[in-house]
C-alpha positions in Angstrom: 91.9 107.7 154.6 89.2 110.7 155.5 88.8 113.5 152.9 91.2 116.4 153.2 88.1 119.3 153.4 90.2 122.1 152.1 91.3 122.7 148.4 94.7 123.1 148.0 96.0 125.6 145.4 99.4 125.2 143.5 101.8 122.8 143.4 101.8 122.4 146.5 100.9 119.1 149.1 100.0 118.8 152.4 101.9 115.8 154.5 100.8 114.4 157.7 103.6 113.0 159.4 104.2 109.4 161.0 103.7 109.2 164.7 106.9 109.9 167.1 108.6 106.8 167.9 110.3 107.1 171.2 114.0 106.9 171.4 116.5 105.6 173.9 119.8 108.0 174.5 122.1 108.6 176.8 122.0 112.3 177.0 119.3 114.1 178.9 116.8 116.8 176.9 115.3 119.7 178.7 111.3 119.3 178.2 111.4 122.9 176.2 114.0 121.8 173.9 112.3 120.4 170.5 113.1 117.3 169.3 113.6 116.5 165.8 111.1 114.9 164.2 110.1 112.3 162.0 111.0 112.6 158.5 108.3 110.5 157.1 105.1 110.8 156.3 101.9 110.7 154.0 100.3 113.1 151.7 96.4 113.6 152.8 96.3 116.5 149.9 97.5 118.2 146.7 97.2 121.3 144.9 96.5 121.2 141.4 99.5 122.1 139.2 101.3 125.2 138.6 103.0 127.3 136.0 107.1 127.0 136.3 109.3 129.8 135.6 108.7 129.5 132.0 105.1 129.4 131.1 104.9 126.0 131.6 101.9 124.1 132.9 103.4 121.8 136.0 101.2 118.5 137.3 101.6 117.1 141.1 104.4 114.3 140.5 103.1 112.9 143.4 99.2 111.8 144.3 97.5 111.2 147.6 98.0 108.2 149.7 101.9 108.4 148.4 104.5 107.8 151.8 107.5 110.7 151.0 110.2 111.5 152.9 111.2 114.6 153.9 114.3 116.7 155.4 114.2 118.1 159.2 113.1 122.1 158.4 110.9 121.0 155.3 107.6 122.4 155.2 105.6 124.7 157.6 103.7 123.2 160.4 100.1 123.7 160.4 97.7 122.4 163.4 93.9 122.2 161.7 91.4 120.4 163.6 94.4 119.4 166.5 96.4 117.6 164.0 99.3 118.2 162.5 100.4 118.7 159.1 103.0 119.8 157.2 102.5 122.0 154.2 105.8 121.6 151.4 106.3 122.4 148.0 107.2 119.9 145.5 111.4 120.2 145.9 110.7 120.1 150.0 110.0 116.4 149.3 112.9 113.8 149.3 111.2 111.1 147.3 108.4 108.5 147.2 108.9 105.4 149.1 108.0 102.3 147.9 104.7 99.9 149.0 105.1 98.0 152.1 108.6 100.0 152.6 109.3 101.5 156.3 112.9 102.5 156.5 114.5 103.5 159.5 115.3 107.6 158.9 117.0 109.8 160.9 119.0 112.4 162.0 122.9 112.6 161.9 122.0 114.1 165.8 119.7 111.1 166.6 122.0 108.3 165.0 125.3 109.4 167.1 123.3 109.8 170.1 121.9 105.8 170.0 125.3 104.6 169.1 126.7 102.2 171.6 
């Protein structure tokens, strides 16, 4: 994994997310219309800590290299260098997912939409 060239401040992390995988439907989506997106990904960078509501010091509960999932508006999307990241506080981030572990996650839209 390259180095992340920009500190990050807080608690806060910065997620770049798993490619697009293409789906197959049944209903037809106008090009300007956004899809939703994936809800995986893996954390290129982390702040440092913070201090919570009261006084107390906060360390990142999750490190870089870490795969996390995420919900659909989590996070603001950030383009640096042409690729895209997602930068989310600590609560924006579902959980950790396990070594080796790739589940299949989406959303309520998507799974209706590919049922048969």
């Amino acid at each position: 994994m390259e180095e992340f060239k920009i500190k990050i401040i807080g608690l806060v992390y910065f997620v770049k997310p798993d490619p697009e995988k293409e789906l197959s439907g049944s209903i037809i989506i106008p090009e300007t219309a956004e899809l939703p997106r994936n809800l995986k990904g893996v954390i290129v960078a982390c702040g440092d800590g913070g201090i919570d509501k009261y006084g107390n010091i906060q360390e990142p509960k999750m490190k870089v290299g870490d795969r996390v999932l995420f919900g659909v508006y989590a996070g603001q999307k950030m383009v640096i260098d042409n690729v895209i990241y997602f930068r989310m506080r600590e609560e924006e981030i579902y959980g950790v997912l396990a070594e080796g572990y790739d589940p299949d996650v989406r959303t309520e839209i998507e799974r209706v939409n590919t049922w048969k």
